[in-house]
Z-matrix of the N, CA and C atoms (Angstrom, degrees):
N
C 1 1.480
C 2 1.528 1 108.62
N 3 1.337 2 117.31 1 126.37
C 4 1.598 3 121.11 2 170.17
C 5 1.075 4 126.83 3 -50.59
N 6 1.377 5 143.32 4 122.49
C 7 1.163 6 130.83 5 174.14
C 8 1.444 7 107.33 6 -73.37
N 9 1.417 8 121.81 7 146.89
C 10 1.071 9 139.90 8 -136.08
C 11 2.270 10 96.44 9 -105.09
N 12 1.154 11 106.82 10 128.15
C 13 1.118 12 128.28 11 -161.40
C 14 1.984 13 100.01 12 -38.55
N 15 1.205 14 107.08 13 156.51
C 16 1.619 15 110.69 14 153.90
C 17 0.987 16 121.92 15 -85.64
N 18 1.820 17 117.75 16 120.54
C 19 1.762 18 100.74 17 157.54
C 20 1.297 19 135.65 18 -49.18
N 21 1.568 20 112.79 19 146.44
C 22 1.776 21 103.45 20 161.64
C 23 1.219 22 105.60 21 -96.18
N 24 1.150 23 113.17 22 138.81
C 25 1.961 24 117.37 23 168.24
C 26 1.554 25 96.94 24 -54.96
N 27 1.482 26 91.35 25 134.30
C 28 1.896 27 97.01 26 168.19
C 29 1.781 28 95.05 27 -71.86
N 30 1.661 29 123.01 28 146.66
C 31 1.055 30 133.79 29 112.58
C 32 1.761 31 115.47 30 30.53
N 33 1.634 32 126.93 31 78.43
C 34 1.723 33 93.99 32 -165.24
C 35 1.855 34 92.49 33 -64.64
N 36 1.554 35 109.42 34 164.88
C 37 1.325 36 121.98 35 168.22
C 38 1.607 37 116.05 36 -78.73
N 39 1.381 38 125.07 37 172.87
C 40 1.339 39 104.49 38 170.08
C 41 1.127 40 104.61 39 -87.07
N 42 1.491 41 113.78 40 -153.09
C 43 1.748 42 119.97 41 -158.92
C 44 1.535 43 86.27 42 -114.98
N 45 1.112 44 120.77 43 166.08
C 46 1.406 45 149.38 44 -165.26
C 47 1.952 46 87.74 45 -51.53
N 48 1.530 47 95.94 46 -71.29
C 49 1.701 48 113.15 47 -161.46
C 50 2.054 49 99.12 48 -47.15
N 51 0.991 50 100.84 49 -45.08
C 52 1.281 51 98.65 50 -151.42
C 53 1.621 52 93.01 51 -104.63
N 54 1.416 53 149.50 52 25.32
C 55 1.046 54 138.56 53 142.76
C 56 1.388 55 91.11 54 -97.93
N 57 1.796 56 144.88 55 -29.50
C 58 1.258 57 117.35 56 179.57
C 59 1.898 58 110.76 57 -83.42
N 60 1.040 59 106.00 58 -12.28
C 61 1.637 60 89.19 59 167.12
C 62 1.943 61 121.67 60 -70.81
N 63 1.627 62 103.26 61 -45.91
C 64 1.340 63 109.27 62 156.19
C 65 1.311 64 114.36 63 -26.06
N 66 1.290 65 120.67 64 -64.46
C 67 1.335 66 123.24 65 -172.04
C 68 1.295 67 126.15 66 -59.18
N 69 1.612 68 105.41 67 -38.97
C 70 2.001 69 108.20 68 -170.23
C 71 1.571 70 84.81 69 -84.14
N 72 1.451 71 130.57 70 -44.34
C 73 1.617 72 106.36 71 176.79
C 74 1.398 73 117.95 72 -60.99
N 75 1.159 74 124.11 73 -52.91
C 76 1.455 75 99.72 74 -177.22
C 77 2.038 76 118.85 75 -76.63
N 78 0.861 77 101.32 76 -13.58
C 79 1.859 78 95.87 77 151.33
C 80 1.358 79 116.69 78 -50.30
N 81 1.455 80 115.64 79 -67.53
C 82 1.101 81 141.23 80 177.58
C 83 1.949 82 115.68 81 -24.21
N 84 1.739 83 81.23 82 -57.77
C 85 1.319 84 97.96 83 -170.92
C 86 1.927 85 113.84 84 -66.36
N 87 1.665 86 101.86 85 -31.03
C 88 0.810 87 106.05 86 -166.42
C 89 1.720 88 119.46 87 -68.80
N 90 1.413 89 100.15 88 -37.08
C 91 1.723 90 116.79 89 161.37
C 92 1.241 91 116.71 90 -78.84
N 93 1.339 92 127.37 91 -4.28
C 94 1.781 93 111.67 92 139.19
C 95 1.017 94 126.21 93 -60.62
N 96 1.646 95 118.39 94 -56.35
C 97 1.451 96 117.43 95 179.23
C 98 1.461 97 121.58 96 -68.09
N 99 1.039 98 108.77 97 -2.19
C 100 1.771 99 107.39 98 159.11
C 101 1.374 100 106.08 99 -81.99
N 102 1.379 101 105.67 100 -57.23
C 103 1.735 102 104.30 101 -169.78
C 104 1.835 103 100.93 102 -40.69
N 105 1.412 104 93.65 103 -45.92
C 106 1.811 105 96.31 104 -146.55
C 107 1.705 106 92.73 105 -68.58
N 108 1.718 107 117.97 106 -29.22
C 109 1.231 108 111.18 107 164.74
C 110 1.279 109 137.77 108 -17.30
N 111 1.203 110 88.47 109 -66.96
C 112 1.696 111 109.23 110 169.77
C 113 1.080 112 122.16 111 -60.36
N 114 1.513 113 108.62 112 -75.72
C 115 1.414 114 113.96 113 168.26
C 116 1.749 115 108.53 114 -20.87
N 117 1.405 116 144.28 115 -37.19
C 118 1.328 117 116.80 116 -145.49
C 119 1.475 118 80.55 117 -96.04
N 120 1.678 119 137.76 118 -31.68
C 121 1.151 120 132.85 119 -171.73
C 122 1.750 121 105.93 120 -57.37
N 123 1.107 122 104.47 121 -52.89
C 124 2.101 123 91.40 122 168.61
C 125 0.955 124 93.58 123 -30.31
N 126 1.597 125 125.00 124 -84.86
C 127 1.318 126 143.90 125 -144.37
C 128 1.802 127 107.69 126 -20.87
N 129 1.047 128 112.13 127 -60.74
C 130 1.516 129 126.25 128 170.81
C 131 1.540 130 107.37 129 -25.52
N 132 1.061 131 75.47 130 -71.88
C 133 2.461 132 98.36 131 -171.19
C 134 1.202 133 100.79 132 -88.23
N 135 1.517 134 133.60 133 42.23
C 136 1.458 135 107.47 134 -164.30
C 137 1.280 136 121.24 135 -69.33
N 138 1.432 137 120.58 136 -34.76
C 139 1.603 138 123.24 137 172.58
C 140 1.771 139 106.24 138 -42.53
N 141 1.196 140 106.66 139 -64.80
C 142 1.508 141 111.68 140 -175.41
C 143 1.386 142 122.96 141 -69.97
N 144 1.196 143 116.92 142 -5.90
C 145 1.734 144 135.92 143 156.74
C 146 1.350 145 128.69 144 -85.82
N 147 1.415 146 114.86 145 -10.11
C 148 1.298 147 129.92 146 -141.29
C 149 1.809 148 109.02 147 -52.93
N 150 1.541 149 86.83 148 -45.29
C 151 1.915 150 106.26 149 -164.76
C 152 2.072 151 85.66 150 -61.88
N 153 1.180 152 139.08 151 -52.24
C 154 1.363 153 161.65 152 -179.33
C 155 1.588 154 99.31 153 -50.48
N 156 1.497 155 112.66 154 -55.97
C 157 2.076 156 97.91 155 -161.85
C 158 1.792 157 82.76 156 -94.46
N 159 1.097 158 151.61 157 -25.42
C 160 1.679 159 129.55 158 132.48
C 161 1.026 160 126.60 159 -7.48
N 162 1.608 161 119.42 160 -81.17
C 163 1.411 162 119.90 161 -176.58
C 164 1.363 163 112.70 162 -62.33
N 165 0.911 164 130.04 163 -34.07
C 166 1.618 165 120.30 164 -148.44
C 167 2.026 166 82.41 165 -105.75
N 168 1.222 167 125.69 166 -37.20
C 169 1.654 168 112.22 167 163.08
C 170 1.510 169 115.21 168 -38.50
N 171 1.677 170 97.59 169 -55.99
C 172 1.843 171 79.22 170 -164.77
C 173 1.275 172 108.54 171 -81.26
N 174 1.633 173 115.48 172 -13.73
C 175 1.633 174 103.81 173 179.07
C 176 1.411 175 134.14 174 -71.25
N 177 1.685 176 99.92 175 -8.16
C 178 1.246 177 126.64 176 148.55
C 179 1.830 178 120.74 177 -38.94
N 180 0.976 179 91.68 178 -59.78
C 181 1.733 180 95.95 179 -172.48
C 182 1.044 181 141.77 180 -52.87
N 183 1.491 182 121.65 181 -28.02
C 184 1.463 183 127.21 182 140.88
C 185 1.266 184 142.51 183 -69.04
N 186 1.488 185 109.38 184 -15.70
C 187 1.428 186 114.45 185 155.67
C 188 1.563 187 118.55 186 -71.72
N 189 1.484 188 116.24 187 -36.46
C 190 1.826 189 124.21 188 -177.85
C 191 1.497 190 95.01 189 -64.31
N 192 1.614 191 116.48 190 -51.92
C 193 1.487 192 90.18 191 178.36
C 194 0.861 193 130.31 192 -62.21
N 195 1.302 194 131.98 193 -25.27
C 196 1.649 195 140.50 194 -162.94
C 197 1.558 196 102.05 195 -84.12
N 198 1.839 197 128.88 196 -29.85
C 199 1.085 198 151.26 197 165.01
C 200 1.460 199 108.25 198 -47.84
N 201 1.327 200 111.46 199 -70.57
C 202 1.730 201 135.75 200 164.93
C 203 1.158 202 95.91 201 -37.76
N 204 1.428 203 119.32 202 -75.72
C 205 1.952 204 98.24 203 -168.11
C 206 1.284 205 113.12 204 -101.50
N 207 1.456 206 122.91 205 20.40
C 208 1.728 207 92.98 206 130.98
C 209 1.840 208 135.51 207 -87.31
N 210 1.338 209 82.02 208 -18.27
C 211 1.973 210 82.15 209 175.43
C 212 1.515 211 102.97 210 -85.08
N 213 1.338 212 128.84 211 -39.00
C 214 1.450 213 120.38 212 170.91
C 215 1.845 214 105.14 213 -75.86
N 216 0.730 215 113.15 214 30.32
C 217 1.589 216 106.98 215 164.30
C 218 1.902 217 93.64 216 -117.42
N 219 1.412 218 116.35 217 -36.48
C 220 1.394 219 107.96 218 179.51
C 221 1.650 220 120.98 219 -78.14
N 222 1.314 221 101.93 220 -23.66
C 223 2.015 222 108.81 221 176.58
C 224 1.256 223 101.74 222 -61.29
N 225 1.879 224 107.06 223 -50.25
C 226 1.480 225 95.86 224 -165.14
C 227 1.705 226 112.19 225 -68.36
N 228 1.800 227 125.43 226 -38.19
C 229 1.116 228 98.96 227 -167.83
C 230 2.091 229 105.56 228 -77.62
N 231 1.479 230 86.61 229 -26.10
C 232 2.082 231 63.61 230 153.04
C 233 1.037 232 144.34 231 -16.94
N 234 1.017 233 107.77 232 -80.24
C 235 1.816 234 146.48 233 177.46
C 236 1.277 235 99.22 234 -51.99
N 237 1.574 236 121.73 235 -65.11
C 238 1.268 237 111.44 236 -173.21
C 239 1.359 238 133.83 237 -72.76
N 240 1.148 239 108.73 238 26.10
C 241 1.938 240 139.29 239 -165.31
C 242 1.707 241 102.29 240 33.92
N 243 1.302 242 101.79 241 57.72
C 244 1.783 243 105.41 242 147.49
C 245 1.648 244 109.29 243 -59.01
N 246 1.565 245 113.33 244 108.74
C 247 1.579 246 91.83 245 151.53
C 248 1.273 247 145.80 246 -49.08
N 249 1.364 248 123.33 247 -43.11
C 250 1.367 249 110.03 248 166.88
C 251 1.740 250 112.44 249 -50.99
N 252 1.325 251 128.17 250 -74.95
C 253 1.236 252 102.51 251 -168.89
C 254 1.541 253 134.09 252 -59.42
N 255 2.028 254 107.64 253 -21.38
C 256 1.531 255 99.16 254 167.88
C 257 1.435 256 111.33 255 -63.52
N 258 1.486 257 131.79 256 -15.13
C 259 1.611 258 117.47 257 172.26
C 260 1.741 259 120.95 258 -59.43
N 261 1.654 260 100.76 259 -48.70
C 262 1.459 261 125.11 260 171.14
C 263 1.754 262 100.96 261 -51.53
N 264 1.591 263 117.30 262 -31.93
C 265 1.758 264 104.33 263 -165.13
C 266 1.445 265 118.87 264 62.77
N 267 1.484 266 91.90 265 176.38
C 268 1.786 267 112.90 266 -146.07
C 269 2.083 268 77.84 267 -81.06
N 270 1.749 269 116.05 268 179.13
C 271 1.005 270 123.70 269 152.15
C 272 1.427 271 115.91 270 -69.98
N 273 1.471 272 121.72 271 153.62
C 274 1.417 273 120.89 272 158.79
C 275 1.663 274 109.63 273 -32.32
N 276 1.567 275 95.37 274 151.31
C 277 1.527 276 103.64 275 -179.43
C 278 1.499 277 121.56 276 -59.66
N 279 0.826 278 127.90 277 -57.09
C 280 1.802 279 149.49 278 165.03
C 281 1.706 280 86.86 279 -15.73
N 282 1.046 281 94.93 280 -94.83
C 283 2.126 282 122.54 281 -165.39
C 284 1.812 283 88.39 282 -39.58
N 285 1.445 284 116.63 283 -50.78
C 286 1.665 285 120.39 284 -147.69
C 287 2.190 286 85.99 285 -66.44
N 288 1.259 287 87.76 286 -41.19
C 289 1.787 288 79.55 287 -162.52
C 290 1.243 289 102.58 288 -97.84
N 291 1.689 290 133.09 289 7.84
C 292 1.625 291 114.58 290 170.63
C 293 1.875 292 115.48 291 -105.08
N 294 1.915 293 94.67 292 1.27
C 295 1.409 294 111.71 293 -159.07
C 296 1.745 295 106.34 294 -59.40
N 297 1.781 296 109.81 295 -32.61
C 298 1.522 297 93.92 296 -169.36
C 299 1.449 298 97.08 297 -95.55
N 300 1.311 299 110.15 298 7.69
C 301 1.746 300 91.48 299 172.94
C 302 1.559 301 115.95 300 -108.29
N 303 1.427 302 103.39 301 11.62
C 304 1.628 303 120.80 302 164.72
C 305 1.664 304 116.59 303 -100.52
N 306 1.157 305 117.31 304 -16.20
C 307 1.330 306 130.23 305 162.50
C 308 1.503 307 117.73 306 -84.58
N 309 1.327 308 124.54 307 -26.57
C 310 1.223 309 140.09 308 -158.15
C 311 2.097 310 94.43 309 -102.08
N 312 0.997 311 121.69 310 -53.52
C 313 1.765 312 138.02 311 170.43
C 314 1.520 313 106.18 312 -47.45
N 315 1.437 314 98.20 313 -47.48
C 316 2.017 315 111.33 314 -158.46
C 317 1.503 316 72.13 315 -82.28
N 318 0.853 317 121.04 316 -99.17
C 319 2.095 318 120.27 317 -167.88
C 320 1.770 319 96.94 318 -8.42
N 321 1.291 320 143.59 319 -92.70
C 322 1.061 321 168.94 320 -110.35
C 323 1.263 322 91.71 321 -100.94
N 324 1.632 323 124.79 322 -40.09
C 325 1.840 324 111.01 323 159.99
C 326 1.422 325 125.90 324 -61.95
N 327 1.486 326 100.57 325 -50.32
C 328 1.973 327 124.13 326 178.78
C 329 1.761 328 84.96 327 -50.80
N 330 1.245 329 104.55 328 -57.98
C 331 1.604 330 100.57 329 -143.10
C 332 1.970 331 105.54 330 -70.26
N 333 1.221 332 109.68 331 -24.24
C 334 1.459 333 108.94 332 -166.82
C 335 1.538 334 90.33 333 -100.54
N 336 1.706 335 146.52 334 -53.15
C 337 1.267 336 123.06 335 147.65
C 338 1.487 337 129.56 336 -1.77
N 339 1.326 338 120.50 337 -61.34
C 340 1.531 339 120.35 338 171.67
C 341 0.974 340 128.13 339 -76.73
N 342 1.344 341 130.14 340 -18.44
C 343 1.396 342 150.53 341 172.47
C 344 1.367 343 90.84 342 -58.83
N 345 1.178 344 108.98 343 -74.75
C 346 1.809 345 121.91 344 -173.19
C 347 1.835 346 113.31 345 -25.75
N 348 1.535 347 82.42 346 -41.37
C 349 2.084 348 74.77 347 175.05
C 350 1.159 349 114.72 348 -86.77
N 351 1.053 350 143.91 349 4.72
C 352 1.403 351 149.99 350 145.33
C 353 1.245 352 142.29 351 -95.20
N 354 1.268 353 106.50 352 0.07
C 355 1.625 354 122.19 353 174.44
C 356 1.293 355 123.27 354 -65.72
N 357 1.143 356 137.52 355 118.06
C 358 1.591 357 110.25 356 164.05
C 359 1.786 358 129.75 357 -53.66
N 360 0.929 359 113.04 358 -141.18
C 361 1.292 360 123.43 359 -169.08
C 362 1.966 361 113.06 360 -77.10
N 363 1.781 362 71.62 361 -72.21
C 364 1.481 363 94.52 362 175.74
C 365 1.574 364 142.92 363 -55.53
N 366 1.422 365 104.05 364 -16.08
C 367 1.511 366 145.35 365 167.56
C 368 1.587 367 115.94 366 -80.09
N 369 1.472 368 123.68 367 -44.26
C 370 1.237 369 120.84 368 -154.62
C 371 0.981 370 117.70 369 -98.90
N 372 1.855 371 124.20 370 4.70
C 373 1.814 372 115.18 371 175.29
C 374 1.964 373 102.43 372 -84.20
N 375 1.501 374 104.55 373 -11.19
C 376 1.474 375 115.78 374 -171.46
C 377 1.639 376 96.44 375 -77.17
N 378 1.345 377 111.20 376 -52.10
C 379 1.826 378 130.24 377 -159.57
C 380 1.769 379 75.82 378 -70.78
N 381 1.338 380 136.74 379 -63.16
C 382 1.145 381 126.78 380 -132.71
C 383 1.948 382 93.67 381 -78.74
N 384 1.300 383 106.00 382 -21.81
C 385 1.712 384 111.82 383 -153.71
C 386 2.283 385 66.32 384 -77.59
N 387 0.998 386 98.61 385 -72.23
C 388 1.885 387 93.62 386 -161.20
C 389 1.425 388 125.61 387 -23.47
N 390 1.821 389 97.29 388 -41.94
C 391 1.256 390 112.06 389 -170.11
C 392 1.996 391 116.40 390 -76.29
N 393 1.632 392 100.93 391 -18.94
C 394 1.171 393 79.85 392 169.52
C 395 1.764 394 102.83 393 -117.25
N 396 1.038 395 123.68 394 27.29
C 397 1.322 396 119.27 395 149.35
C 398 1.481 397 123.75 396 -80.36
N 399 1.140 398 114.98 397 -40.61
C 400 1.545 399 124.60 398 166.96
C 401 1.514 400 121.02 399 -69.99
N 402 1.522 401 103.63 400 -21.27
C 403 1.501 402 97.24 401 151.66
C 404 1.200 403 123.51 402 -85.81
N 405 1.187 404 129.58 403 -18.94
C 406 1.687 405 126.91 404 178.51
C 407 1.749 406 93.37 405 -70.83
N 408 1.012 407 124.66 406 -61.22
C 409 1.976 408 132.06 407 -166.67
C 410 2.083 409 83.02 408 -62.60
N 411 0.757 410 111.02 409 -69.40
C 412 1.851 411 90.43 410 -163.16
C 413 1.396 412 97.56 411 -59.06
N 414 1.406 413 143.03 412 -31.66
C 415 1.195 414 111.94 413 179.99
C 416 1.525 415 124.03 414 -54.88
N 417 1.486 416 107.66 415 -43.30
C 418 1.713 417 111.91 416 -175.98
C 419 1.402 418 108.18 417 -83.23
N 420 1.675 419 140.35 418 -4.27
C 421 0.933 420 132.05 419 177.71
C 422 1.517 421 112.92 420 -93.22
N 423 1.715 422 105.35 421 -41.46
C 424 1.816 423 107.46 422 148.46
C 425 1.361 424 131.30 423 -9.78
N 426 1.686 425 84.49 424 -89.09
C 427 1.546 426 108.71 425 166.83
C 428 1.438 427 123.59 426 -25.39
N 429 1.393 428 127.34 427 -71.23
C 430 1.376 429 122.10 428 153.68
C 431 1.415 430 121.80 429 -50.56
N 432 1.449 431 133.76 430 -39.70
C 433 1.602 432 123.56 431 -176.49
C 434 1.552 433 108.36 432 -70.49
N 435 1.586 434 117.72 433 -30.45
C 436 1.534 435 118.51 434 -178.84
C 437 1.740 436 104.17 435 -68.41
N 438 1.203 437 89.77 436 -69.78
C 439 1.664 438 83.11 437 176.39
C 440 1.490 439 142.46 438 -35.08
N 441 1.959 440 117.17 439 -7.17
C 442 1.106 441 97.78 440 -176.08
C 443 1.709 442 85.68 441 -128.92
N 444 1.460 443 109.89 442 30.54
C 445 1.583 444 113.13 443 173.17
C 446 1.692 445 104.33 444 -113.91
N 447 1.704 446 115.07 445 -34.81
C 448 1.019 447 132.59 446 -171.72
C 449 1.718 448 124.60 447 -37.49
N 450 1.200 449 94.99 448 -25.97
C 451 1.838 450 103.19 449 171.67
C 452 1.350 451 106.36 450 -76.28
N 453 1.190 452 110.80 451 -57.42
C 454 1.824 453 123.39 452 -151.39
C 455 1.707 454 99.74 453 -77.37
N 456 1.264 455 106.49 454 -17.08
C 457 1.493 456 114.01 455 171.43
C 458 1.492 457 123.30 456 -74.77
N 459 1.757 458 97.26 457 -41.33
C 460 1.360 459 101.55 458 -170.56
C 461 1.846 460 100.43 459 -84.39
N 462 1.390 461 137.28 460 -19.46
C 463 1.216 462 132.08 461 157.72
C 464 1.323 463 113.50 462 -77.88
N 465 1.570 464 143.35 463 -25.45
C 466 1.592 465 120.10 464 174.45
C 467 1.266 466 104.85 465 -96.00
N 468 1.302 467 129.34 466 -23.54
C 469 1.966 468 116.64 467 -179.90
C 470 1.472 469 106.08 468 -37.26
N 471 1.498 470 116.94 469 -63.10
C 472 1.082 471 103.79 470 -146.04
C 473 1.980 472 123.08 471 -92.23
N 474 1.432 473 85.09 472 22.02
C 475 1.703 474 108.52 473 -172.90
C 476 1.506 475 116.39 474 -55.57
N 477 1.227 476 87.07 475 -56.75
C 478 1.860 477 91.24 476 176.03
C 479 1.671 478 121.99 477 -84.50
N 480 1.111 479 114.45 478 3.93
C 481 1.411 480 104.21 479 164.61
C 482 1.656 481 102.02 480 -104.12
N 483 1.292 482 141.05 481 -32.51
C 484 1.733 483 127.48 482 160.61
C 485 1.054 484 111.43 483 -21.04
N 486 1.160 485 130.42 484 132.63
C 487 1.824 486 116.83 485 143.46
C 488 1.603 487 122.33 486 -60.73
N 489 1.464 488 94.61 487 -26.98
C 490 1.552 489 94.47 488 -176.67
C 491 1.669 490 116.53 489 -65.11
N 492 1.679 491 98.70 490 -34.38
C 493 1.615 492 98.24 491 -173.08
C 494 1.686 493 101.61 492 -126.15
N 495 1.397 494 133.34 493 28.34
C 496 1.577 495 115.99 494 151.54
C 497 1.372 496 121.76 495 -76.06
N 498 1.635 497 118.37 496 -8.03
C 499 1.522 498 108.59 497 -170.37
C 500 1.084 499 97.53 498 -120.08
N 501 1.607 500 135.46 499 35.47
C 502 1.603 501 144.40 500 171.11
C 503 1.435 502 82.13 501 -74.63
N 504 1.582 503 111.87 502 -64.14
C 505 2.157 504 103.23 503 -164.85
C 506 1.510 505 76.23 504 -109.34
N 507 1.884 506 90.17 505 157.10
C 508 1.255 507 126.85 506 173.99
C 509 1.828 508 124.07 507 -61.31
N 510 1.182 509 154.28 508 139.82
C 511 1.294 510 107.40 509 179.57
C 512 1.830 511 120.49 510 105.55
N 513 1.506 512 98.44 511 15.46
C 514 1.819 513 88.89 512 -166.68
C 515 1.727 514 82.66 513 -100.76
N 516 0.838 515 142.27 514 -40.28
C 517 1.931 516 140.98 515 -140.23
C 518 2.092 517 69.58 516 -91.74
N 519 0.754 518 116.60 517 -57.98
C 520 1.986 519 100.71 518 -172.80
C 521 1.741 520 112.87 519 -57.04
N 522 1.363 521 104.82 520 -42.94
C 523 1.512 522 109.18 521 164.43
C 524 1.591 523 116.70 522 -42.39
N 525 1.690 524 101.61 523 -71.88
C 526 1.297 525 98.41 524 -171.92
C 527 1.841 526 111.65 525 -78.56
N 528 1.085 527 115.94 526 16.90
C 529 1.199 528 123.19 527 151.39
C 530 1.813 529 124.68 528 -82.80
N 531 0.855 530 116.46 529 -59.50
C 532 1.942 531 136.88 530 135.64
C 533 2.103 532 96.54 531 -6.54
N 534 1.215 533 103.15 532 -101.40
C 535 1.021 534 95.34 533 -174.51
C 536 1.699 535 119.25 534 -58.77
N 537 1.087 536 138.13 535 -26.24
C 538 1.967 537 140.59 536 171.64
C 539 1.523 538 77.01 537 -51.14
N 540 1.062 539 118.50 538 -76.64
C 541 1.796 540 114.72 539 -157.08
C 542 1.593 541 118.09 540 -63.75
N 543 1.431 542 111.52 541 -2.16
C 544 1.450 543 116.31 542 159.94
C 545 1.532 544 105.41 543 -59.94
N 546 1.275 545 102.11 544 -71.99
C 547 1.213 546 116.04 545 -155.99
C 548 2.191 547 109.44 546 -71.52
N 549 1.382 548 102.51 547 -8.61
C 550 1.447 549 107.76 548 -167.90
C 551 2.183 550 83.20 549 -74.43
N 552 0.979 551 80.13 550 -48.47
C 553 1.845 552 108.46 551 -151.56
C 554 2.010 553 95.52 552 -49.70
N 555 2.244 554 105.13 553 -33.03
C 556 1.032 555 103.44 554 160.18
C 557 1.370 556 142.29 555 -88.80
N 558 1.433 557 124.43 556 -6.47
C 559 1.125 558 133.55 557 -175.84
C 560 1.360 559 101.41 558 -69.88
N 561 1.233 560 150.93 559 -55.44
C 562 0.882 561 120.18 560 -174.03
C 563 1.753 562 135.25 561 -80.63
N 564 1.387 563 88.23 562 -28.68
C 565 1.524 564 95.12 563 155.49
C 566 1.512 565 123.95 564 -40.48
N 567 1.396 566 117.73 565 -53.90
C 568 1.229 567 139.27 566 161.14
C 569 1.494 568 112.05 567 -18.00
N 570 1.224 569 82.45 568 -68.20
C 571 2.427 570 105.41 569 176.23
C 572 1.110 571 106.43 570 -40.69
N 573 1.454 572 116.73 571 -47.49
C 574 1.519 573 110.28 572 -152.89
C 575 1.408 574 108.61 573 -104.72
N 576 1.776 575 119.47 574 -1.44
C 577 1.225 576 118.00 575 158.60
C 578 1.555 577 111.60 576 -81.13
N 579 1.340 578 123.32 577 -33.15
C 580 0.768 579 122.22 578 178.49
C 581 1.822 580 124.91 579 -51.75
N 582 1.518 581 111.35 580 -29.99
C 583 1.397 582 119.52 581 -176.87
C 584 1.919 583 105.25 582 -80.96
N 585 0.943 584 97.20 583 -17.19
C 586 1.801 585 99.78 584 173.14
C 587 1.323 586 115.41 585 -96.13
N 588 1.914 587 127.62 586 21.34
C 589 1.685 588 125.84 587 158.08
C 590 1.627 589 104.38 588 -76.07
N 591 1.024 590 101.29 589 -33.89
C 592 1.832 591 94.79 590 170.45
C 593 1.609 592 133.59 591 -58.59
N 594 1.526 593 98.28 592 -26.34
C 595 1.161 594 117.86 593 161.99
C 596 1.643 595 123.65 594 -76.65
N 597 1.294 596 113.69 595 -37.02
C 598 1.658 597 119.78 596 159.13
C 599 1.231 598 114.76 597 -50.31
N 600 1.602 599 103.49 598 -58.13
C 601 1.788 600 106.30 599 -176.12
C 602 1.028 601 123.30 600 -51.60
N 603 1.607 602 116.87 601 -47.83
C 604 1.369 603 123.75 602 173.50
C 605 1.315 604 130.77 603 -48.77
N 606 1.407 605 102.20 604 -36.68
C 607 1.846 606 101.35 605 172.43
C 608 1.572 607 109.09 606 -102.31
């Protein structure tokens, strides 16, 4: 008579908390890189886009924060030796060591962009020299941080809108509530940057 095969342990799964943070970040992530899509096509024409790489800049900004603290909500319980996430582990090396200088670039673009519509004269060849230096460094530091997130993004984005896979984790209709109210919270912000490109042009 055969002795009867060995199990393999399945794979453990993650824990509830930390497969639904996975998830609202890489959603998250995934409606940046559309936004920023666009956004880079202004970029080209920007004078003649101007009212366009405005809106879609500041509508940016509540999603980066919401981006920002979901991956800094996962470093820190990292760090702070949560078991569930030390099981899950650190990010790939690349992303783990370019992450605060992609948070630190994206701030310092958003942030000197808006500045720009409010600057005076005398202020803005300095604001304007920052703003597109910090876009040249986040573009190539991107580039490498997207690329080694780009898989795990394109399999958890689309989890919670399936029926088959939003009720794997608990928590998807509050997620995709989370992010709707990113973007509610920017639209109008959006508006009212938008009424200060006339004020850029002018000076």
């Amino acid at each position: 008579m055969a002795a009867p095969r060995p199990r393999h342990p399945k794979a453990e799964e993650p824990s509830p908390g930390v497969a639904a943070n996975a998830r609202l970040t890489a959603t998250v992530a995934a409606v940046l890189l559309a936004l920023l899509a666009v956004e880079g096509v202004t970029v080209l024409r920007v004078r003649s886009l101007l009212t366009l790489h405005v809106f879609i800049g500041t509508l940016l900004v509540p999603p980066v924060v919401l981006k920002i603290g979901s991956t800094g909500y996962r470093f820190v319980r990292y760090y702070a030796g949560s078991p569930a996430y030390r099981r899950k582990g650190p990010p790939p090396p690349a992303p783990r060591v370019l992450g605060p200088l992609v948070v630190v670039l994206t701030l310092t673009l958003l942030a000197s962009g808006i500045a720009l519509l409010f600057t005076g004269p005398g202020l803005r060849g300095q604001l304007l020299l920052v703003h597109r230096a910090s876009f040249i460094l986040w573009v190539v530091v991107m580039t490498v941080h997207v690329s080694g997130h780009l898989g795990e993004t394109a399999r958890l984005a689309p989890r919670d809108f399936y029926w088959r896979t939003r009720n794997q984790v608990a928590g998807a209709g509050t997620r995709n509530w989370v992010l709707a109210t990113s973007h509610v919270l920017g639209a109008p912000l959006a508006v009212v940057m938008v009424g200060r490109d006339g004020h850029f042009l002018a000076g």
